[in-house]
C-alpha positions, 0 to 999 in steps of 0.5 A: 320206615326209617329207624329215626321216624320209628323212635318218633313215631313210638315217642309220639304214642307214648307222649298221647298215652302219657297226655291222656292219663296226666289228663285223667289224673287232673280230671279226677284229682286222684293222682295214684298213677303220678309215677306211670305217667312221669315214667312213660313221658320220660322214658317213652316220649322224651327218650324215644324223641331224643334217640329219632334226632340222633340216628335222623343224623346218623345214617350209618347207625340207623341201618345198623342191626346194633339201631334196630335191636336197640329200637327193639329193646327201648320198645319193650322196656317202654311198654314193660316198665310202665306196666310193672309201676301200674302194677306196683301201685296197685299190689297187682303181684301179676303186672308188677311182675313186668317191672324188673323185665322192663326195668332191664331192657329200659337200662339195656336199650340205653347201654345199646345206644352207647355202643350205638354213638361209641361206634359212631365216634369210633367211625368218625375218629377213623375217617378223620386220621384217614382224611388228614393222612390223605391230605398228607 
């Protein structure tokens, strides 16, 4: 399966889990996990949509091992992060631990995508001088 189709497929899941518990929290009135959710359908849903368009277009960078560790990456901080809010909120000291892992490879995967769509422009300035000085 693709890079792209990868990043859609985790922004998916994590937009039905972010659905379900906004769905629960409605259902109940009790808003305590308000945070978790925003946190997984931004960094999960919204975020993983965003990063499957780009390398859906970028080729080049979806088979790179740079899109992979940063799919890698974005996984684990989407998964950590939500967890160490749920501990937060609940003074669980065991899953609040997951906070700080998940907070740095959240911040980590998008440092990796920046290198990721640099490279790209990097490529693309490089074949532009190199078509341009063809055409000389």
């Amino acid at each position: 399966m693709s890079l792209a189709y990868r990043f859609f497929l985790a922004g998916i899941l994590f937009a039905i889990a972010g659905m379900s518990l906004g769905t629960y929290m409605g259902s109940t009135h009790d808003f305590t996990f308000a945070p978790v959710h925003a946190h997984i359908n931004l960094v999960g849903w919204t975020t993983f949509f965003l990063f499957g368009l780009y390398y859906r277009g970028d080729e080049i960078s979806a088979g790179s091992m740079l899109g992979e560790a940063h799919f890698v990456c974005a996984l684990l901080g989407g998964v950590f992060l939500p967890v160490g809010i749920v501990g937060a909120v609940t003074g669980n000291a065991s899953l609040d631990l997951a906070i700080i892992p998940g907070t740095l490879l959240t911040l980590a995967s998008m440092v990796l995508f920046l290198a990721v769509v640099a490279r790209a422009w990097s490529r693309q300035r490089s074949d532009t001088r190199t078509r341009f000085a063809k055409a000389i």
